[in-house]
N, C-alpha and C positions, 0 to 999 in steps of 0.2 A: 504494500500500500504506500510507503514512504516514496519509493519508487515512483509509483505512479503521479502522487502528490510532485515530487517533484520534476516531472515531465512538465506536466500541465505548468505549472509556474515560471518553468522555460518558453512557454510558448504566452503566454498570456500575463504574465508580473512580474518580467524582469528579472526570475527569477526568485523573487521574494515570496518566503512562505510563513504560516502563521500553523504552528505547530500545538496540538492538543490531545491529551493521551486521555482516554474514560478508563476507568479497570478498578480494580483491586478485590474481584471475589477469589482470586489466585496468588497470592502475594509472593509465591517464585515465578511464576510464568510470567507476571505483571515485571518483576525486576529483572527478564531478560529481555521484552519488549522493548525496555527504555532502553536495555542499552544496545539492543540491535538498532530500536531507531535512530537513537541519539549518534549511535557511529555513522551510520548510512547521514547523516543529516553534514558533520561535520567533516565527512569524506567525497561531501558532493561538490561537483564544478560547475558552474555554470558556463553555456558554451555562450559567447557572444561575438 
């Protein structure tokens, strides 16, 4: 999904995104999410 989010904002916002996580009925699977997305977010380029 991070992914895809960040497609779209390549094509439509310059790249800018506005990041928001829902969860916590799982609180280990919830603390690998952030940090899969938090990596994918800090690992992204934007191509310009």
């Amino acid at each position: 999904m991070t992914d895809l989010i960040l497609d779209v904002a390549a094509v439509h916002a310059d790249c800018r995104t506005v990041s928001v996580l829902e969860g916590g009925y799982n609180p280990p699977a919830l603390s690998q999410c952030v940090e899969e997305h938090l990596g994918r977010l800090v690992d992204a380029t934007c191509p310009r």
